[in-house]
C-alpha positions as CSV (number, residue, x, y, z in Angstrom):
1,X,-45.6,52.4,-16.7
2,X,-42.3,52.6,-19.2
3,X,-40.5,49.5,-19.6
4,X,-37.3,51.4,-18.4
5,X,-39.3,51.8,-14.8
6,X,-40.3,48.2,-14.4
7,X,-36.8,46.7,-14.4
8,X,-35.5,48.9,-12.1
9,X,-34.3,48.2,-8.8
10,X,-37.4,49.3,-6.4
11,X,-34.9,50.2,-4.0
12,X,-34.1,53.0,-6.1
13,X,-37.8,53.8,-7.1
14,X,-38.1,56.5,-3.9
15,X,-35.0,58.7,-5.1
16,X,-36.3,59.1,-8.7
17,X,-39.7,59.8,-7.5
18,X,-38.4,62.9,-5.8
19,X,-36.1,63.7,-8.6
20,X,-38.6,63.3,-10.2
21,X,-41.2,65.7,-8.4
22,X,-38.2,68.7,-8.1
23,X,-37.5,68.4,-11.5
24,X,-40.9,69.1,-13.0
25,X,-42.0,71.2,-10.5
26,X,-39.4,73.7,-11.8
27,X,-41.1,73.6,-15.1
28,X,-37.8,73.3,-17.3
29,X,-38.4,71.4,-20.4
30,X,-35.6,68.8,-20.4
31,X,-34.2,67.1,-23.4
32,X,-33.9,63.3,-22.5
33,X,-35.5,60.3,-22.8
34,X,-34.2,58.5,-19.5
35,X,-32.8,58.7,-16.3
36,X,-29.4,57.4,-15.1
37,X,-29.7,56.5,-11.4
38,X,-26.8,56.5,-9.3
39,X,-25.6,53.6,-7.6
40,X,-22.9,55.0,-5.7
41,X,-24.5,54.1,-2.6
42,X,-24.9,50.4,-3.2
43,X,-22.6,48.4,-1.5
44,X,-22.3,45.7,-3.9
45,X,-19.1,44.1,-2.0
46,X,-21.9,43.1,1.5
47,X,-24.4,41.9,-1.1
48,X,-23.1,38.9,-3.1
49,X,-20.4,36.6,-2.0
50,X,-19.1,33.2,-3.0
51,X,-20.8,30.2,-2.0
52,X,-18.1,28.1,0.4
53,X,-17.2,24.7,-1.5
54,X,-17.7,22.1,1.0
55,X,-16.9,19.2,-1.4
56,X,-13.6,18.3,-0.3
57,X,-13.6,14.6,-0.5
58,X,-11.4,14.4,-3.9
59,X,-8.0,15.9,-3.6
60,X,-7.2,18.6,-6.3
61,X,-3.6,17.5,-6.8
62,X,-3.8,14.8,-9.5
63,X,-6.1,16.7,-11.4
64,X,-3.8,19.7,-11.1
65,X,-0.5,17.5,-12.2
66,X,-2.5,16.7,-15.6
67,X,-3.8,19.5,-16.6
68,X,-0.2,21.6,-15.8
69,X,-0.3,25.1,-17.0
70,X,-3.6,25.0,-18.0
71,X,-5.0,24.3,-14.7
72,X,-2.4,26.9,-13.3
73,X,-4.1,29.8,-15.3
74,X,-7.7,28.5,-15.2
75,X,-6.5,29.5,-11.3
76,X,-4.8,32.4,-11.6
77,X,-7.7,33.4,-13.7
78,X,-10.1,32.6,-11.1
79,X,-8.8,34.1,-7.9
80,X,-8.4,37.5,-10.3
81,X,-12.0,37.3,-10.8
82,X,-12.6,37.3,-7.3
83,X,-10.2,40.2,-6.4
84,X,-11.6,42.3,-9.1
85,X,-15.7,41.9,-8.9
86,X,-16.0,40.5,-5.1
87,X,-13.1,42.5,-3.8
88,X,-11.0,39.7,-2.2
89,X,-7.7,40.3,-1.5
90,X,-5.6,37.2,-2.4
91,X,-2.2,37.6,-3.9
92,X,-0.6,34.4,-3.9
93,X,-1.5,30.9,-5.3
94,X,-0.6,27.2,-3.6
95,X,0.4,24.6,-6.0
96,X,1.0,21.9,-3.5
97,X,-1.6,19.7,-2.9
98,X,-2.4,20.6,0.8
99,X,-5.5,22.3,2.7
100,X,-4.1,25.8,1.7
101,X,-4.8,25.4,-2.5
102,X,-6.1,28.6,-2.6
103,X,-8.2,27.4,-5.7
104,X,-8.6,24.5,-7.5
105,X,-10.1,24.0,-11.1
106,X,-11.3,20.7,-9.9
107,X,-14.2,22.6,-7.6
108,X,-17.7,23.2,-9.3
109,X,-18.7,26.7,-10.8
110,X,-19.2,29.3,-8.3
111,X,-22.6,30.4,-7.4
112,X,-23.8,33.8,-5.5
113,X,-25.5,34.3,-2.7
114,X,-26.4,37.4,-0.6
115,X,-24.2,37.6,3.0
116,X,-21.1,39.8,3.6
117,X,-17.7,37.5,2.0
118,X,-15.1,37.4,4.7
119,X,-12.0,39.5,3.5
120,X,-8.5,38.0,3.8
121,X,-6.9,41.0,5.7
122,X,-3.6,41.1,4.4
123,X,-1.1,44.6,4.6
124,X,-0.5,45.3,0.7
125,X,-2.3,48.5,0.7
126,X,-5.0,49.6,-1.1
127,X,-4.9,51.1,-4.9
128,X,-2.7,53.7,-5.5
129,X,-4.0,56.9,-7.5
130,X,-0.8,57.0,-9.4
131,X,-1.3,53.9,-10.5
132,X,-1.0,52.6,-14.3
133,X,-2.7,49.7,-13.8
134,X,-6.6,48.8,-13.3
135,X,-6.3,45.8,-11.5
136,X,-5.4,45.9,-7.4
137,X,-2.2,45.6,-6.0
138,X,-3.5,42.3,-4.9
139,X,-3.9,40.8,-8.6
140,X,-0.8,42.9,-9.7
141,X,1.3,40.8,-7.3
142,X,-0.4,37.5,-8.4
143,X,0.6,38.2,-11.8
144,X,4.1,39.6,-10.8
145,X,4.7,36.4,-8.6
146,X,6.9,33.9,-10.7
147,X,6.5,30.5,-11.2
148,X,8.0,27.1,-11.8
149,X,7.1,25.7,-15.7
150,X,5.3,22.2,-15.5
151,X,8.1,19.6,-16.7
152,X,6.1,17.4,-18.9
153,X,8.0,14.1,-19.9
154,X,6.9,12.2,-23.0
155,X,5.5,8.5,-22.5
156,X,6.9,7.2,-25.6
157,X,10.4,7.3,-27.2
158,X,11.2,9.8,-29.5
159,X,13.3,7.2,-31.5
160,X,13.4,3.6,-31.3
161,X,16.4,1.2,-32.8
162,X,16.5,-2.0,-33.4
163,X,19.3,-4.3,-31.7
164,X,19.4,-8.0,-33.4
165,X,21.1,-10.8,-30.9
166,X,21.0,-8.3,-27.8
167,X,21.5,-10.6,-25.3
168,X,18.3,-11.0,-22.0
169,X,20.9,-11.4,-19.9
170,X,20.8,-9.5,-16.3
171,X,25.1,-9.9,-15.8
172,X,26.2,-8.1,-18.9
173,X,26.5,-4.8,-19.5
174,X,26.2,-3.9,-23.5
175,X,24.9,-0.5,-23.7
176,X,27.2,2.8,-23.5
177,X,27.1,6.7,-24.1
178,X,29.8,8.4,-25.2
179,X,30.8,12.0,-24.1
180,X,31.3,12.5,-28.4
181,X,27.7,11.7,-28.6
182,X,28.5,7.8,-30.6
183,X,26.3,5.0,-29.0
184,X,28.4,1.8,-28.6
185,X,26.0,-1.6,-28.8
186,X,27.3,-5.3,-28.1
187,X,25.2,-7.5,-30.4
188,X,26.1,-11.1,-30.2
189,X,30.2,-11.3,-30.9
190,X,30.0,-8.0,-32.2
191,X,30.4,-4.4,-31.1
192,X,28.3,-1.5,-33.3
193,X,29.0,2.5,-33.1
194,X,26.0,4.5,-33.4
195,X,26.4,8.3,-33.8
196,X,23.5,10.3,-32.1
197,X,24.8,13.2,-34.5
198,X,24.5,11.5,-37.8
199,X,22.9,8.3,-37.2
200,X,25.5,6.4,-38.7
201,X,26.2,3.3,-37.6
202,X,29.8,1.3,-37.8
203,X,30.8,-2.3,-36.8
204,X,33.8,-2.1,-34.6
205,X,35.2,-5.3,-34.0
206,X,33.8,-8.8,-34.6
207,X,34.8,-11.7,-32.4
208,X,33.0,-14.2,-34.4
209,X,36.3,-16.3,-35.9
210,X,37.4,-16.7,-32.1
211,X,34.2,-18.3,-30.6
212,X,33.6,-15.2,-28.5
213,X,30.9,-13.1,-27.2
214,X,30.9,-9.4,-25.8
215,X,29.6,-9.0,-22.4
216,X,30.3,-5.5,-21.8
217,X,31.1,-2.4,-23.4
218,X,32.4,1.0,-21.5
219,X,33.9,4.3,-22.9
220,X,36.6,6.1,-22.0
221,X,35.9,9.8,-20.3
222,X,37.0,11.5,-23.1
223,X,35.2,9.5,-25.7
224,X,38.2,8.6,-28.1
225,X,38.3,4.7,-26.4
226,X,35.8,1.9,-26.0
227,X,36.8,-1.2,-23.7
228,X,35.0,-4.4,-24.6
229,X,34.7,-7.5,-22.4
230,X,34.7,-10.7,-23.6
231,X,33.2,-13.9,-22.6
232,X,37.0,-15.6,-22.4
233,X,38.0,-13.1,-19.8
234,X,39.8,-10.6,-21.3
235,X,39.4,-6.9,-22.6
236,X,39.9,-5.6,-25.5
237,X,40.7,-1.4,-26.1
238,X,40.0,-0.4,-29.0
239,X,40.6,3.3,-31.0
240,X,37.5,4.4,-32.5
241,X,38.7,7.0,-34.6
242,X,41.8,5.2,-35.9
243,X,39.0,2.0,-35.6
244,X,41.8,-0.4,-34.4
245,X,42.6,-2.8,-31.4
246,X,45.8,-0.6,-29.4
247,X,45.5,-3.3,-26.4
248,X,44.7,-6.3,-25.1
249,X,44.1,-7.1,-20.9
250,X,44.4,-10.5,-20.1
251,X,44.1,-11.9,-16.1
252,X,40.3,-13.3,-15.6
253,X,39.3,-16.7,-16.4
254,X,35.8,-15.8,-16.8
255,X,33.5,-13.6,-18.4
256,X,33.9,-10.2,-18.0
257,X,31.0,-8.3,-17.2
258,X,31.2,-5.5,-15.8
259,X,34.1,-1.7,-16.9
260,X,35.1,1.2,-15.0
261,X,37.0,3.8,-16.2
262,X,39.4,6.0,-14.0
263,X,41.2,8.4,-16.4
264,X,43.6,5.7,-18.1
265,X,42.9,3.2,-15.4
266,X,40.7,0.2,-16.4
267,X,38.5,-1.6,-13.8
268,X,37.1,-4.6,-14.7
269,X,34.6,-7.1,-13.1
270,X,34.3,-10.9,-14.0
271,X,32.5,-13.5,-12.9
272,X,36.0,-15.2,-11.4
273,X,34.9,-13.0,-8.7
274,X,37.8,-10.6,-8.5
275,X,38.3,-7.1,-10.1
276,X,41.3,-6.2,-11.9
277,X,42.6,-2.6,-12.4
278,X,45.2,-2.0,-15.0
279,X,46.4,1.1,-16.4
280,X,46.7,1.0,-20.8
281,X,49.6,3.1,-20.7
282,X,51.8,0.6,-19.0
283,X,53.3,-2.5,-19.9
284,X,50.9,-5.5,-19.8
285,X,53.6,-7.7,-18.2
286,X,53.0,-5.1,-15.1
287,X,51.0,-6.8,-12.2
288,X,47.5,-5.4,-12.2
289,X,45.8,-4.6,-8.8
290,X,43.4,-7.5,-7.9
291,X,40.6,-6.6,-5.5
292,X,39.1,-9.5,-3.5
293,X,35.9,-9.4,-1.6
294,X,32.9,-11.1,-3.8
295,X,31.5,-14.3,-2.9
296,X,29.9,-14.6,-6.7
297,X,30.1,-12.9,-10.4
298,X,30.8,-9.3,-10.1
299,X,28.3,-7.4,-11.9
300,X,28.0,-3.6,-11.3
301,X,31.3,-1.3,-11.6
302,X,31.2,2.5,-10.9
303,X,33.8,5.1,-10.0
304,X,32.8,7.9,-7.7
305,X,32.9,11.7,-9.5
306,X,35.8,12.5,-7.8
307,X,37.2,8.7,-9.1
308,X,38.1,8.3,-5.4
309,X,36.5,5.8,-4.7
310,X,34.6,2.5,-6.4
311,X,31.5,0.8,-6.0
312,X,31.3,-2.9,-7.0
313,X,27.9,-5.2,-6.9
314,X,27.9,-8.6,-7.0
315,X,25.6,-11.7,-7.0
316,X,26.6,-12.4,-3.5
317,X,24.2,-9.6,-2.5
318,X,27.2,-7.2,-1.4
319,X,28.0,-4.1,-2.1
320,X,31.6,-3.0,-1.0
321,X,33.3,0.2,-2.1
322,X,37.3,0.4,-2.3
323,X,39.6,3.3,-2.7
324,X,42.5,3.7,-4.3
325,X,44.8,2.6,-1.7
326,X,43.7,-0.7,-0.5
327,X,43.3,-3.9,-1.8
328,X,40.4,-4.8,0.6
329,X,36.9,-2.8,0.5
330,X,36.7,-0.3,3.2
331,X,33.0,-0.2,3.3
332,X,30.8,-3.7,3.0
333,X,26.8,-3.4,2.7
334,X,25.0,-6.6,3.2
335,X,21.3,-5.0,3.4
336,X,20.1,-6.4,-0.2
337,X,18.3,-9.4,-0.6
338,X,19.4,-10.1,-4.3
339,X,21.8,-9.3,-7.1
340,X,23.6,-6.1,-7.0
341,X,23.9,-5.0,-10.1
342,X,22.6,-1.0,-10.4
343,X,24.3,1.0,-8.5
344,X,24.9,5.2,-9.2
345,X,26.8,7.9,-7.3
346,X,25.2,11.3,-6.8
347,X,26.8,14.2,-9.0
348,X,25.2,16.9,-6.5
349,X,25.6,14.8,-3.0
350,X,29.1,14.4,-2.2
351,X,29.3,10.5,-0.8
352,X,25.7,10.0,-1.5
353,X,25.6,6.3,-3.6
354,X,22.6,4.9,-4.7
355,X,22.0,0.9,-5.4
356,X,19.4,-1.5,-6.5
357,X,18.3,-5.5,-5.9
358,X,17.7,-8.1,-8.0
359,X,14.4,-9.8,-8.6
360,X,14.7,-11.0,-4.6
361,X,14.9,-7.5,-3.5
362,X,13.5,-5.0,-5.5
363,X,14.6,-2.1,-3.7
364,X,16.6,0.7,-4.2
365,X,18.7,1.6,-1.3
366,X,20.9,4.9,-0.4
367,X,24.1,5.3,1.7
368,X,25.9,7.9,3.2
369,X,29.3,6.4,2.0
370,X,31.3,9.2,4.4
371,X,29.9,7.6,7.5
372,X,28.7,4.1,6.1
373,X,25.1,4.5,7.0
374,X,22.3,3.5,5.0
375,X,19.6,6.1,4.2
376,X,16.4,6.0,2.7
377,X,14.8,2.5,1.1
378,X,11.8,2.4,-1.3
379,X,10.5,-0.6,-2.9
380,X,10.2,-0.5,-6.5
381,X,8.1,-3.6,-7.2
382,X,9.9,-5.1,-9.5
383,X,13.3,-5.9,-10.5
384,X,15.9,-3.0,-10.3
385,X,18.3,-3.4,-13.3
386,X,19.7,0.1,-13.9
387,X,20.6,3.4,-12.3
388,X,21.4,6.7,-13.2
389,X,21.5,10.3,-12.2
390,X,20.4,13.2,-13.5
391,X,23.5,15.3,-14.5
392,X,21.3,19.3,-13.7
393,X,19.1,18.3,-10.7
394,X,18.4,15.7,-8.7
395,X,16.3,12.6,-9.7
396,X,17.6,9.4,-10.8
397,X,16.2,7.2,-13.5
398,X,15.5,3.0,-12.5
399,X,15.1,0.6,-15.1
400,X,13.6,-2.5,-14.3
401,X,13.0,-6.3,-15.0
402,X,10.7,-8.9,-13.8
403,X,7.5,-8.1,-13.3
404,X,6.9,-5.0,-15.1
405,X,9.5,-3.9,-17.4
406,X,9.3,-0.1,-16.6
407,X,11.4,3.1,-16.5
408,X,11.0,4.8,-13.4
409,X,12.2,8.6,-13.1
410,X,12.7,9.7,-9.2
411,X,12.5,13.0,-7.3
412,X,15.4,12.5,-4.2
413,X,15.2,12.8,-1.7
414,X,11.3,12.9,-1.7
415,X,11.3,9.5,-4.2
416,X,8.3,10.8,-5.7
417,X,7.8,9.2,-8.9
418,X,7.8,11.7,-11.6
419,X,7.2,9.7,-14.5
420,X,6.6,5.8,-15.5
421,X,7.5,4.7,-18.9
422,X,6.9,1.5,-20.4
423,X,6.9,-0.2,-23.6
424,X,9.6,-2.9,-23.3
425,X,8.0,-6.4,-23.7
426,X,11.7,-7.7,-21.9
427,X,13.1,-6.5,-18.8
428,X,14.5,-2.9,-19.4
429,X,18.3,-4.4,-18.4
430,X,20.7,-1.6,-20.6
431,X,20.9,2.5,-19.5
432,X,22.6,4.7,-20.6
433,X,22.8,8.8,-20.4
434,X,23.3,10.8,-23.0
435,X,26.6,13.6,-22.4
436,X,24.3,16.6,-22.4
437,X,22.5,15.1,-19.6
438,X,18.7,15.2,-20.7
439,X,18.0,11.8,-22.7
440,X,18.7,8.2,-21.9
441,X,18.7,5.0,-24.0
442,X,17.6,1.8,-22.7
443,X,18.1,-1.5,-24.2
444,X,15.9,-4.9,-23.4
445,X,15.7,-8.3,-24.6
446,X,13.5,-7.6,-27.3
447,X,15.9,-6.4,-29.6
448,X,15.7,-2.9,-29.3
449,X,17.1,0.1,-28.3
450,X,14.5,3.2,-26.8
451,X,15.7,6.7,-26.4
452,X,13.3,9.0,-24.1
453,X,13.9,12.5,-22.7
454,X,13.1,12.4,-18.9
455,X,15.8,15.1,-17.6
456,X,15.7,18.5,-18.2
457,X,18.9,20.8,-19.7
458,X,18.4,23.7,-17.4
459,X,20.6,23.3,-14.4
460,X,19.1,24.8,-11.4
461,X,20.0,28.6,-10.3
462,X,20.2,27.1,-6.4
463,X,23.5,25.7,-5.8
464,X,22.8,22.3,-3.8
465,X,25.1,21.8,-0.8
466,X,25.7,18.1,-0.1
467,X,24.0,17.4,3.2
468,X,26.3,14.5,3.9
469,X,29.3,16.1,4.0
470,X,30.7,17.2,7.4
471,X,32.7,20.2,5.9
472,X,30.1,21.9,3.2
473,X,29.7,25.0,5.1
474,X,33.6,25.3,5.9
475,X,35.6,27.3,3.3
């Protein structure tokens, strides 16, 4: 018997044997040396199909996250397989972490077995004749399907300064981002300029020769002015490119801690427990509006996008927002156990303002500031420092203190974590965002300054409607 014979399938041995037997009894002299059977009649879709993976006990999705596109196309790759060779019909791929994942490089190698696969009836229709492509419409649409890119955030700086004499102290506020890219820096009775563009850095003032310390630093929108607090209680403005003082804002008796900016309007917290709101244009002999409501130091300042409205947190475990027509908060909340000292408004939620608690606390609360209810609540664990928001979509960055020293980047309204970063050795107690709206810098009692990108550039296609607001659907 010829080797050729021996490994074919028996079932076909009957059918050449009769070929076989017509052919030389015609007694043609053929030229070939082997015979071609054909399988047209197999069914070779009823005779092998995928063994079902029953091991479901570990959840693809973590698996998934780490491995991002690679562990997408090890998937796409593997359901095409399946549409191809064992003629399933799927067309469309789960990323969520859920019971339908159609497939999940996490499962073991597939193995055969004989039985009749159980088709996913779907109503793409079958392969076109006029078609250019060899694939099914069921693998043409997987490949056509679009997808979101993986957002992968880097777990270590991309540059790290270093900061001499920054002070560990949770009250002051010494780190800002200008929207002309400079970095401003309070290091002991000093203020630097650092410029993200040419890494220069400048001393601007040095309050050394009056006993002083800054305690806060804040730019103006436009970039051309820096404000500096003062542990004597009053503010300095100073013009960065002329690099000269142009005012001086007496009024508290105490450190000042805490800047707002509103156009030319200066807000300024202190731990005399008021807030002070002078405009730089105007006289200095003009009475400044004094806002009275905290119990204790104030320590967070921050103006509402539309500059409507300002938040204020204080060490009396308050946060109050005012508006620019009283002198008495019209809004109080009392829910925080601690220090109230990070607090952001939403750029995409119209009213939506987000705050964080001291080492008491540790929570970062929301509020619907158009109706004065609170929101969601997660506890972060640790102390909550800093807060801010990303600029194209919306997460919000938490820096943190006592325990763990991290940088926390949240999906909202999920508050997923998206990323943790850590190497601060002190607690992470300076933020600031960068003016295109993708990096941060964060400064800590170790002396140094860490810049990280954790936001990405691309604003999103979808316009997001503010689901606070009563009137977002009325034109």
């Amino acid at each position: 018997m010829s080797l050729d014979l021996m490994y074919e399938d028996r079932a076909l041995q009957p059918t050449r044997l009769a070929v076989s037997r017509n052919l030389f009894g015609t007694g043609r002299n053929l030229n070939c040396d082997r015979y071609i059977p054909c399988r047209a009649n197999n069914n070779w879709e009823t005779n092998f199909a995928v063994i079902p993976d029953n091991n479901k006990a570990a959840p693809p999705c973590k698996k998934s996250r780490e491995n991002g596109e690679n562990a997408r196309d090890h998937s796409v790759y593997n359901i095409l397989l399946r549409n191809e060779i064992l003629g399933e019909r799927i067309h469309d791929i789960k990323t969520q972490c859920d019971d339908r994942l159609v497939l999940s490089p996490t499962r073991p190698k597939n193995l055969f077995r004989y039985g009749t696969p159980k088709r996913n009836e779907n109503k793409l229709p079958c392969s076109s004749p006029y078609s250019l492509s060899p694939l099914t419409p069921f693998s043409q649409k997987l490949l056509r399907s679009p997808h979101k890119a993986t957002r992968k955030i880097s777990r270590i700086p991309f540059k790290v300064l270093d900061a001499p004499e920054l002070q560990d102290d949770f009250y002051l506020n010494l780190v800002d981002w200008s929207a002309q890219n400079v970095l401003s820096v309070g290091l002991g009775s000093s203020v630097y300029l650092w410029s993200a563009c040419t890494s220069q850095v400048t001393r601007l003032c040095d309050l050394s020769g009056d006993s002083n310390a800054v305690t806060s630093v804040s730019w103006s929108e436009r970039g051309n002015l820096v404000a500096v607090g003062t542990h004597h209680g009053y503010v300095t403005i100073w013009d960065v490119v002329a690099n000269k003082q142009i005012n001086k804002l007496q009024g508290h008796t105490a450190r000042v801690g805490a800047l707002a900016w509103n156009g030319d309007v200066l807000s300024s917290g202190s731990r005399d427990r008021l807030i002070l709101q002078r405009d730089i244009r105007t006289n200095p002999t003009i009475p400044e509006r004094k806002l009275v409501g905290h119990r204790q130091e104030v320590c967070g300042l921050k103006w509402s996008p539309d500059n409507q409205y300002l938040a204020s947190g204080g060490n009396d475990n308050r946060l109050h927002v005012w508006n620019m027509q009283s002198l008495t908060p019209v809004q109080t909340y009392t829910d925080h156990l601690a220090a109230v000292k990070a607090i952001a408004w939403s750029p995409h939620h119209h009213g939506l303002l987000a705050s964080g608690g001291g080492t008491a606390d540790r929570c970062i609360r929301f509020w619907n500031t158009l109706t004065g209810q609170p929101m969601q609540c997660v506890d972060t664990g640790s102390q909550v420092c800093n807060l801010a928001w990303s600029k194209h979509s919306s997460e919000l960055v938490s820096t943190h203190g006592y325990s763990q020293n991290q940088i926390l980047v949240w999906k909202y309204p999920s508050l997923v974590q998206v990323a943790k970063l850590t190497g601060h050795s002190y607690r992470v107690l300076y933020l600031a965002l960068s003016p295109d709206g993708e990096a941060i810098v964060t400064g800590a009692g170790d002396e140094t300054l860490r810049f990280w990108n954790v936001f990405s550039k691309a604003r999103s296609q979808k316009e997001t409607r503010s689901v606070l607001s009563l009137y977002s659907g009325i034109r």
